[in-house]
C-alpha positions in Angstrom: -112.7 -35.4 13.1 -109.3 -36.4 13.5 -106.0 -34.8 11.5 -103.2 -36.0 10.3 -100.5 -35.2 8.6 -99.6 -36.9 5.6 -96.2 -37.2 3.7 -95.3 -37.9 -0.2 -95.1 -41.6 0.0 -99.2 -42.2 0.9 -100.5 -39.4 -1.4 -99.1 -41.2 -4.0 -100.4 -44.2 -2.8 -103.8 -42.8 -2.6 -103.8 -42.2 -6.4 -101.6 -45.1 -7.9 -103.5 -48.1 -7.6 -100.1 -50.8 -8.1 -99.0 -49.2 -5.1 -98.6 -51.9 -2.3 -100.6 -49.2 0.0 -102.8 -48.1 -1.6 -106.1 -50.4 -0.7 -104.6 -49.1 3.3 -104.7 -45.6 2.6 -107.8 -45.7 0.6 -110.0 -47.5 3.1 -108.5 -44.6 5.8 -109.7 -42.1 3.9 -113.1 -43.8 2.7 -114.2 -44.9 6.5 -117.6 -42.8 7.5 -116.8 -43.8 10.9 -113.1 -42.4 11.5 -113.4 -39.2 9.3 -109.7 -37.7 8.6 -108.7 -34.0 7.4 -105.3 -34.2 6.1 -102.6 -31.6 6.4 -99.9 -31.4 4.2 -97.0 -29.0 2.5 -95.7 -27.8 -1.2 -92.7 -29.9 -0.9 -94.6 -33.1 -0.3 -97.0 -32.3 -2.9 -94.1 -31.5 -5.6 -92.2 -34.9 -4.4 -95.6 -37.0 -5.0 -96.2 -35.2 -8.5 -92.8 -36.0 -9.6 -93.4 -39.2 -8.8 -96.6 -40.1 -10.1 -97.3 -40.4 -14.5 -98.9 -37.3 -16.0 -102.4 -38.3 -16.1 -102.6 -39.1 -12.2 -100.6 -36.1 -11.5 -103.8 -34.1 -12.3 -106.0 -35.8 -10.9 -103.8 -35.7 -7.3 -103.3 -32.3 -8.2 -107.2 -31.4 -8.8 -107.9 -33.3 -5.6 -105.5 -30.8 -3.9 -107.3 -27.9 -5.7 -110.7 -29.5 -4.4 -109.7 -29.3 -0.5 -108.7 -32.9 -0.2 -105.5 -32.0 1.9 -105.0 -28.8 3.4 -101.4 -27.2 2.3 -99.5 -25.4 4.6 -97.2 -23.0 3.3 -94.1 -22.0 5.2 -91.9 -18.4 5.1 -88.2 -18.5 4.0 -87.2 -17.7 7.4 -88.5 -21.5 8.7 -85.8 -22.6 6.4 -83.0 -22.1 9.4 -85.4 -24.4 11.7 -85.7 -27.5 8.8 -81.8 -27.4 7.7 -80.4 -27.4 11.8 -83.0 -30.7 11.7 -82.1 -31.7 8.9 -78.8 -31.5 10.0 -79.3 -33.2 13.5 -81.3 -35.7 12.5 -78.4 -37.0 10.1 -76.9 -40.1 12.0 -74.2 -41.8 10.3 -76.1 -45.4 10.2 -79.5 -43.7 9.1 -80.8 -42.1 6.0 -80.4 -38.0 6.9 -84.0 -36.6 6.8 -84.6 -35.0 3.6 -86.8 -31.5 2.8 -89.8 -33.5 2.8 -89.7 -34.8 6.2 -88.1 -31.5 7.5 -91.3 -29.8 6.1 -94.0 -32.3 8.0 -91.6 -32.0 11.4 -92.3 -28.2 10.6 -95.8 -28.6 10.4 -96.3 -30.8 13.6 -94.3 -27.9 15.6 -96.5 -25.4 14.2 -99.7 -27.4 14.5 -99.6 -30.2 17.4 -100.3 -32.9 15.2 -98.5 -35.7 15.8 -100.5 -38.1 13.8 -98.9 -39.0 10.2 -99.7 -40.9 7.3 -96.2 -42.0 6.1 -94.6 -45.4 4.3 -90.9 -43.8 5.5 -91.4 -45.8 8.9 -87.9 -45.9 9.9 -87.7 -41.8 9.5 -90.3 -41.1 11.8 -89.9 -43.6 14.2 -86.4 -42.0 15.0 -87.6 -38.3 14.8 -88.7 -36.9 18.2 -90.5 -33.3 18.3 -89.8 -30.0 20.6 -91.7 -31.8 23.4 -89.7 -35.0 22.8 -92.9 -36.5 21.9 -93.2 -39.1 18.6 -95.2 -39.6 15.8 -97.8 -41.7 15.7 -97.5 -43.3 12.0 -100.3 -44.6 10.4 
């Protein structure tokens, strides 16, 4: 089984239909053949529930609740880690990285995953880990 990490923009995706994604990421998740545990965080679940309408925030929410995505959580002090990224990884020419993508940089140092389910492209195309290894995006 392989895991990947996935971000705020695809798990919206997953459950708004009008999404332009959202036949990509459903097919990913549906094929027997390629089977995919996801790994997530809290602030990438809150940003997708924000963004979604009430109705299809519970149902995202439930599908948490049911084991759909496995949330990491992180401690306070791995705060100092995601702001110095956050902070290095803001070039004048290029959108800074935000919480979101601080948290999932987070979670592929703690984990070794380096496969992530993400619309934000340009972000993690730029971002390289400890190792100076990069994403692979999906």
């Amino acid at each position: 089984m392989k895991i990947a990490l996935v971000d705020a923009g695809p798990l919206v995706a997953l459950f708004n239909t009008s999404e332009p994604t959202h036949a990509h990421y459903d097919r990913m998740l549906a094929d027997p053949d390629r089977p995919l545990r996801l790994y997530t965080t809290w602030p990438c679940i809150a940003e997708a529930s924000q963004r979604l309408d009430p109705q299809t925030r519970l149902q995202m929410l439930n599908w948490v609740a049911l084991g759909g995505v496995q949330v990491f959580p992180f401690d306070t002090d791995d705060l100092v880690d995601m702001t110095a990224w956050m902070k290095a990884c803001s070039e004048p020419a290029q959108p800074p990285m935000d919480f979101t993508d601080a948290s999932l940089y987070w979670l592929a140092s703690e984990t070794g995953v380096k496969a992530i389910l993400t619309i934000d492209v340009n972000g993690f195309s730029r971002y390289r880990l400890p190792d100076g290894s990069a994403f692979e995006i999906h």
